[in-house]
N, C-alpha and C positions, 0 to 999 in steps of 0.2 A: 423429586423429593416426596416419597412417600411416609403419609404423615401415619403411622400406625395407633395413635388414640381412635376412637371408636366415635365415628362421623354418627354427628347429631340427626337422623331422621327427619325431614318434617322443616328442614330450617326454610323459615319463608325468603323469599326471593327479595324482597322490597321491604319486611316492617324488620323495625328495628325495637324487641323488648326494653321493659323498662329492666333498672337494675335488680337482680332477685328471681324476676320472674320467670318461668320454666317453661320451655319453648313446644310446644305440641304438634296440632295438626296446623299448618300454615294457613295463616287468615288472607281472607280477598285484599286488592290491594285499598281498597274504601276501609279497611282495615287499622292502616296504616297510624302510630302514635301521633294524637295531636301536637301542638308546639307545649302546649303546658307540661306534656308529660316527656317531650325532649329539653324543654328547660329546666325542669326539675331533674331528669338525668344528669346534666352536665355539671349541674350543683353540687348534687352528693358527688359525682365522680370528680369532678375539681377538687373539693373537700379533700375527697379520700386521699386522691394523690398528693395533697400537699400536706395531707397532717403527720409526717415523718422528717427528721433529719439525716436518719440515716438512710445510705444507696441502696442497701440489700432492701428494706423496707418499701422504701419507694418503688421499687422495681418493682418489685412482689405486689402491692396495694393500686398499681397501675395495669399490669394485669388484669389481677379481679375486677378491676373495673372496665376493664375493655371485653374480658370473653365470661362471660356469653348475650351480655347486652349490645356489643357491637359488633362482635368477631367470634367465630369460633376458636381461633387461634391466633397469639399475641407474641412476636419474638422483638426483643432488645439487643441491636450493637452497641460498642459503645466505644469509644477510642480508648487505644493500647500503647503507651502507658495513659492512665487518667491524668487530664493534663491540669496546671496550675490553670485555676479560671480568675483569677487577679486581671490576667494581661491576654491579648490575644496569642493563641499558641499555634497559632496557623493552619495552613490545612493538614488534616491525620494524613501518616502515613500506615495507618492498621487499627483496624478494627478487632476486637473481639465479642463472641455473643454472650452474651452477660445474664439474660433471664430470658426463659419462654415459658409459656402459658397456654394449656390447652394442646401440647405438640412434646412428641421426645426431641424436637431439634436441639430445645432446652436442656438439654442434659450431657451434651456436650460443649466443652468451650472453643469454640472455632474461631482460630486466628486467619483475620483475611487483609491481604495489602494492596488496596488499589492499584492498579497500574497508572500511571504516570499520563494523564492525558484521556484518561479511558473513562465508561460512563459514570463510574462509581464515584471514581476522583472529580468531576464534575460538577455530580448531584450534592456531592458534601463541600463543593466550593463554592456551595451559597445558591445554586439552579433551583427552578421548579421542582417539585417534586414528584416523581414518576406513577401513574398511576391515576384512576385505578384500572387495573386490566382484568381481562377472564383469561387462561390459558385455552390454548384453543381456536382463539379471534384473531385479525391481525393489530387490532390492539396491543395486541400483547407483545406483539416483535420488539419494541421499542424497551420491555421492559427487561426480554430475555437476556442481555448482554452483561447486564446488571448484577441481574442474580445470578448468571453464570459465574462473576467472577464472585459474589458472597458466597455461594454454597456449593459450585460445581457442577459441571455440566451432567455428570450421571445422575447428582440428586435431583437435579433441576427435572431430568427429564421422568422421575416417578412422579411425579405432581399431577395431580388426574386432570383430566380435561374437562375444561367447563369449573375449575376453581379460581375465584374471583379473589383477585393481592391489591394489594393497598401499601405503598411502602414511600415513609413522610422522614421528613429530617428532624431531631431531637435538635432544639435551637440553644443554647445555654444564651447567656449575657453579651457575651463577647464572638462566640464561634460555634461552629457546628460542632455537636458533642458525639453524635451517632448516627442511628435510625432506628425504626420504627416498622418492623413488618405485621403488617393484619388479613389474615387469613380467613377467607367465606369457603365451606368444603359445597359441592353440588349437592343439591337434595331429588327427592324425588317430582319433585317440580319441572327441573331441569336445573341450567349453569345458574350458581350463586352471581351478585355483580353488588357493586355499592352503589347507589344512589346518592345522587346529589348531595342531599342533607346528610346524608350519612357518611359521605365525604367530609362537606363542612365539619361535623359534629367530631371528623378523627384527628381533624385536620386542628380544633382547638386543642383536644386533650394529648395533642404531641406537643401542642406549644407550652401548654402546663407542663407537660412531665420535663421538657427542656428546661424551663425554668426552675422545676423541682429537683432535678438532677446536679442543675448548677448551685442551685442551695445546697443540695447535699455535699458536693465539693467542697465547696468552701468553709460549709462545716466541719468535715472531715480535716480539712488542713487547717484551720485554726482551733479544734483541739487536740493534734496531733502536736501543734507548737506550743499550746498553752500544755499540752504531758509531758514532751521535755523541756522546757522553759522549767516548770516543777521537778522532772528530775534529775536536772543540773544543780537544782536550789539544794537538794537535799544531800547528805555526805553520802559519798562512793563508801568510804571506809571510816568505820571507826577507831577512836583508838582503845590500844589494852592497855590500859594502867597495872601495875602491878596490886594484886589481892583481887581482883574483878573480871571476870571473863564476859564481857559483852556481845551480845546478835541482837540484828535487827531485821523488820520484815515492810516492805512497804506494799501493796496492794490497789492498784488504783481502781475507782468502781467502771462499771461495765460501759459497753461503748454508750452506750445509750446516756449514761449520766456524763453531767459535764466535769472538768477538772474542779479536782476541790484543796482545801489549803491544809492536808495534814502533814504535820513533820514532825521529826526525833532528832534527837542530838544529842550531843557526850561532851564533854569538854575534863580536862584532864586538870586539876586545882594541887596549890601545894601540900605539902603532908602525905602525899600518896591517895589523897582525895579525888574523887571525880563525881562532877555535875551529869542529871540526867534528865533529859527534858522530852514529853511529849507535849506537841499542843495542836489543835483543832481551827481553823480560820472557821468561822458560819458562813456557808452560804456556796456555791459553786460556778466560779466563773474565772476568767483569765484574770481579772480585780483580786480574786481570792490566794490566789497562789501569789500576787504579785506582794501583797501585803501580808503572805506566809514569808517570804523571804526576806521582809522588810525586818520583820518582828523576831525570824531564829537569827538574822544577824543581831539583833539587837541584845538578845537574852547571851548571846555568845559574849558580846561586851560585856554585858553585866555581870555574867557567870564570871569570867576573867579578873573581875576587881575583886570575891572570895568575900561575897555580902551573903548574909541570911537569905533560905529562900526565900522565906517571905517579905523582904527588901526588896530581891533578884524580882518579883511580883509587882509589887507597887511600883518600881520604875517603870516595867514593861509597860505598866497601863498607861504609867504618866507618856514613857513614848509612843505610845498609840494614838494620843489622841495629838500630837505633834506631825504622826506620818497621815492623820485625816481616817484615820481607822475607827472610828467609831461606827460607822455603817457596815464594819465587815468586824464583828465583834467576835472575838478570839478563847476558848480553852486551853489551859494549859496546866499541866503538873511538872515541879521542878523538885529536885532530890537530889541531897548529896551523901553520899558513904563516904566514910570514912573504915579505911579497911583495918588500922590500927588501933583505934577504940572500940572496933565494931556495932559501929550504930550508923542508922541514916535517919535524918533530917527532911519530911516532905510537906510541902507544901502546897495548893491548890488554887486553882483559879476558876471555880464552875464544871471541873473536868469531872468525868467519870473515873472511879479510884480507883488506887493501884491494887494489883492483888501480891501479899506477903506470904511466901510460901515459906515455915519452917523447914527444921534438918529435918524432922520427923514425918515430911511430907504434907502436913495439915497445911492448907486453903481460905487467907481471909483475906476479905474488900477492907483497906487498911479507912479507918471512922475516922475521917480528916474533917474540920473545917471546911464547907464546901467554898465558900469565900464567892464574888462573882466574877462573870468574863470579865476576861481584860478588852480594855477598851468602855466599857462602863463609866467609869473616873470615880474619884471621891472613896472608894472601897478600902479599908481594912484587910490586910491577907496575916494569917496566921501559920509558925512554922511547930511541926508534931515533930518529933525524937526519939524515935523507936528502937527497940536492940534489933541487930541485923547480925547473926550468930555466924560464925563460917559451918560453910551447909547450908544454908539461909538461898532465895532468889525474889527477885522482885521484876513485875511486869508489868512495865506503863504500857498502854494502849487507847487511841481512838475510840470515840462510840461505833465508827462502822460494825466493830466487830462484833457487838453484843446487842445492836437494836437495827430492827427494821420497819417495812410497814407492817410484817406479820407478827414481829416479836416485840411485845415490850420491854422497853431498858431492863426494867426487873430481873424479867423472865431470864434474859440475856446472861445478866451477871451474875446469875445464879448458877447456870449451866456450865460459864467458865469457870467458877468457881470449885463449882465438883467437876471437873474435867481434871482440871490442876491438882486436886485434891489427889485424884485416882493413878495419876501419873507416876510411872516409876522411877523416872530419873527425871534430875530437875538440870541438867545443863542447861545453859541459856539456849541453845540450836535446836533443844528438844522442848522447854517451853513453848517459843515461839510456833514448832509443828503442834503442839497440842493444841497452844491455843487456838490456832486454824482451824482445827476440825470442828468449834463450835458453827462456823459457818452453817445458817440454813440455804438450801440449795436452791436452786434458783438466780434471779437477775440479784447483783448489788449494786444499788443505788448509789453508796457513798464508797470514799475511800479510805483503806484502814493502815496506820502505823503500827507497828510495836516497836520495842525495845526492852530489851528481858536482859538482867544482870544475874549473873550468879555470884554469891559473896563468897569469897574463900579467906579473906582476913590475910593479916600478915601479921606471923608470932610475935607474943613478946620477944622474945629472947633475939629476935631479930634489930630489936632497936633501941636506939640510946638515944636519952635526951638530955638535956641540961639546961639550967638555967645561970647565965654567969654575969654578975657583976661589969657595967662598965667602967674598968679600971685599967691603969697599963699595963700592970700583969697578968691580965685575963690573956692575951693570945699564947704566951708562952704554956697559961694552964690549957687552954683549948687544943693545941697539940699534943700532951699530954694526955688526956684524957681519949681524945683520938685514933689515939699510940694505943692506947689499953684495949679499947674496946674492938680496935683491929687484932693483936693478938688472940684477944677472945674469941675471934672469929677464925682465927689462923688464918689471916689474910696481911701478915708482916710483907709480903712484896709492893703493898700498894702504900707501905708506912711512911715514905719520904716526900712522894709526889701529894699524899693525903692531908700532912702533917704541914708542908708548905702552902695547900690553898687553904686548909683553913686559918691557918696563921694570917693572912692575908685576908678571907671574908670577914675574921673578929676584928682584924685592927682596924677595915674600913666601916664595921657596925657601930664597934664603942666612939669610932669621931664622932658618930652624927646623935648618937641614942642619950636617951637621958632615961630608961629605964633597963630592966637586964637582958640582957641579950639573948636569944635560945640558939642553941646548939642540935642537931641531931642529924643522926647518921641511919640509915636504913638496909640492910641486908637481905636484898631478894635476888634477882639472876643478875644484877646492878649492886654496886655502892652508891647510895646517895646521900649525899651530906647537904643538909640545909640551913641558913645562920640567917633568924629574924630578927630585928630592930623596931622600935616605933617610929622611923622617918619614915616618910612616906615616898623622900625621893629618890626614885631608881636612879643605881649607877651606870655609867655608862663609861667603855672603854676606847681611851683616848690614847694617843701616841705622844707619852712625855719625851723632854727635849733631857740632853745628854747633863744637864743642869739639876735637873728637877729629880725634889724627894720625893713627890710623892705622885699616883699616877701610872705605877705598873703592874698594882697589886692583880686587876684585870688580864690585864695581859696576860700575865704567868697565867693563872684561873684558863685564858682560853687556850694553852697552850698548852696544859697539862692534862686538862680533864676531855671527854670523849663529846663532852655535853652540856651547856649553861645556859642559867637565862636569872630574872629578874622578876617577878608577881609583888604586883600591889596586896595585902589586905587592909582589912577595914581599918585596923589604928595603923600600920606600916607597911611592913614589906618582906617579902622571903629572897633571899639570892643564895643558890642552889647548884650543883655542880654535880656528874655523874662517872663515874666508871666504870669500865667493864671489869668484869672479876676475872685470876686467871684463871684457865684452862681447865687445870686439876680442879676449881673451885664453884664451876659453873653447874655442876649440878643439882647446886643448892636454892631449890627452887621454894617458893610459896606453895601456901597450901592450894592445888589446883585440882580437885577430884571429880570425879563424875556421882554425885550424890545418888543414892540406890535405894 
């Protein structure tokens, strides 16, 4: 194995430099470092090796600190696949070379499989460890079988004579994780060799780096589990409500930083309403994320009962300090549009605010109550009501995106600001690429959400409401009125099956209501028809007996319509039913544009 890096002249036979120091004419061996200045070596070089979590790291910082204080050249195996270090994983059956130093061996990755029995499989079944030898000696025989089977008999044999190897086991916790080759080239002294202490001294910093390696492991797989643990918490998909085109971007920060707790989420409300929610956990660790997914279920319940955001707020906190959240104290903005009156509703909890991009393109950080984290307790949160125009788009986001250690918040939200400002389409897909590019380059520390909505509204002229009396002639006028506002639409094919559930949702509202009912029907690539009450208690569909009057109104509803369900709000309740439009009738879509 000939090493084509460019042999150190001069390298002394017996002294071994401190770390740093630059190796010259070779000193007598009276020469030789005292113990102060070998114990202060293994200090820093202990140090060095264990101050990383990551493998590439370590590998790299173990190196440095073996060549040229102990070696002129440093190669790492390492076992293929990297094994779980939890449990013992037995003996390897292949190594790969993972990092070299000082040597182009490094530069390729050489996959090697012990033989079965042979010296390699051996030495990594726990044996002494081989070494050290000079080539050349008969020392060395014992070590040639070894490295024949690591690198091959042709390389083996460019290895000049009178080069002195050193080749130690990387130990982890549980098993042998590798090896350890260290390379002395001949100087003009004669054949390099290692000396005793300089054995000892390689012979500690493999047992570090083994134990550094096995940290590194195990760090690598528990935030690997704590990254998807987080991205199981978070939705695959969102949903589209009609008037709203939603994207979302999730970003986690770089290996180096640990998992952190941000999330997004959408929830779909009655009225053709939808909830929009970013929020931020403080702090980064598997704790963080657990109590991320503690809290978007919980705001997912809340969003679901159709309370003020700033209600949706005040419980969150309240359940925080119920889930022991207070030590992992939470950001969060919550928003509802409304695509038929065209306005949205936001509200804040400590977050960094949204930016409201109009039709005209114009850029602003929407001046919200800043309110504080949730988890806090005892706080006040306050809801803003904004117009949100169709054309209009809105982008909650994380602070990842706008603050680091180089960039202040400010700075940050300024930048995105005129970014979005400058942008020429505002889809939510092209939002979210823009707002990416604020990124400064370089490592990111934390992790960043978005969620960017585009408002497109849904017409008037698409929807009918009513307000009607609980009386007993109100369901015969609710089909009626039904009846009418389908023709208006030229959608008389859906007038009989349309005309029958709502007859059926009026008569089961005015049992229970004691103020007036609301009627309203919706026309987007859907019919929806929705009839509120002030009961609060949802219906539920039962199997009446051949007897009973009452009790199939449900029924029919499931059986006729494409789609139902039931929503709490705050004084009662919506039960709501969908259809598909026909055929001819389906092109009749909402306002859905690509803003220019």
């Amino acid at each position: 194995m000939r090493d084509h890096s460019s042999p150190q002249a001069g390298r002394p036979t017996a002294a071994v430099p401190l770390v740093g120091a630059q190796r010259s004419a070779p000193p007598h061996r009276d020469e030789r470092p005292g113990l102060a200045e070998r114990l202060g070596y293994l200090e820093t070089a202990t140090r060095r090796i264990n101050g990383s979590l990551d493998l590439r790291t370590t590998l790299r910082d173990l190196g440095r600190s073996l060549v040229p204080a102990l070696a002129d050249a440093a190669v790492v195996h390492l076992r293929d696949p990297l094994p779980p270090v939890e449990r013992d994983p037995g003996p390897p059956t292949a190594l790969r070379l993972h990092h070299g130093h000082g040597t182009r061996l490094g530069r390729r990755s050489r996959l090697c499989r012990p033989a079965p029995g042979g010296p390699l499989a051996r030495m990594l079944a726990g044996q002494a460890p081989y070494g050290p030898a000079v080539l050349g000696t008969p020392a060395a025989d014992r070590l040639r079988p070894l490295l024949t089977e690591l690198y091959g008999a042709r390389t083996l044999g460019r290895l000049a004579a009178g080069t002195a190897l050193l080749l130690l086991p990387l130990r982890g916790r549980k098993a042998v994780l590798g090896l350890l080759l260290l390379i002395r080239r001949p100087g003009k002294a004669g054949p390099a060799r290692f000396e005793p202490d300089d054995t000892a001294m390689a012979r500690h910093l493999a047992t570090q780096a083994g134990l550094a390696v096995d940290t590194a492991l195990r760090y690598a797989r528990e935030f690997e589990t704590a990254r998807e643990l987080q991205r199981r918490m978070l939705p695959a998909h969102l949903p589209q409500p009609h008037g709203v085109r939603l994207a979302h971007r999730y970003l986690p920060g770089e290996r180096g930083a640990q998992v952190g707790g941000d999330w997004y989420d959408s929830v779909e409300l009655p009225g053709n309403r939808v909830a929009l929610i970013v929020g931020d956990v403080m702090g980064h660790s598997l704790t963080s994320a657990a109590v991320m997914g503690q809290l978007r279920t919980s705001a997912q319940t809340l969003a679901g009962l159709d309370l003020p955001p700033h209600e949706v707020l005040y419980h969150l906190d309240e359940q925080a300090q119920h889930l022991g959240a207070e030590q992992h104290l939470a950001t969060c903005v919550y928003a509802v549009y409304d695509p038929i009156a065209n306005r949205v509703v936001v509200a804040n909890a400590g977050h960094v605010p949204p930016v409201l991009i109009g039709p005209d393109g114009t850029a602003d950080l929407l001046d919200l109550p800043p309110g504080a984290p949730i988890g806090v307790g005892g706080v006040d949160f306050a809801s803003t009501e904004l117009p949100a125009p169709p054309g209009s788009a809105l982008l909650l986001f994380t602070d990842g995106l706008v603050e680091s250690r180089r960039r202040p918040l400010t700075t940050g939200l300024e930048k995105l600001r005129a970014r979005l400002a400058a942008a020429h389409r505002h889809s939510p897909e092209h939002v979210c690429q823009e707002a990416l590019r604020v990124l400064p380059p370089g490592e990111r520390a934390d992790d960043i959400a978005l969620l960017a909505a585009a408002f497109d509204g849904i017409p008037a002229e698409d929807v009918s409401y009513w307000y009607l009396q609980p009386r007993h002639e109100t369901p015969g006028r609710a089909r009626r009125l039904a009846a009418h506002a389908l023709r208006r639409w030229g959608l008389e094919e859906l007038s009989e099956t349309t005309e029958l559930m709502v007859s059926e949702l009026v008569t089961n509202a005015i049992r229970h209501a004691t103020r007036p009912v609301t009627l309203r029907l919706v026309r987007t690539s859907r019919l929806r028809c929705e009839v509120g009450d002030d009961s609060p208690a949802l219906p539920r569909a039962r199997r009446a007996g051949p007897d009973d009057e009452h009790g199939r109104g449900l029924q029919i509803v499931a059986r006729c319509a494409d789609d139902w369900g039931a929503t709490r709000l705050g004084a009662g309740k919506v039960v709501w039913f969908e259809q598909r439009l026909p055929t001819r009738c389906r092109a009749v879509p909402t306002r859905a544009r690509d803003t220019a």
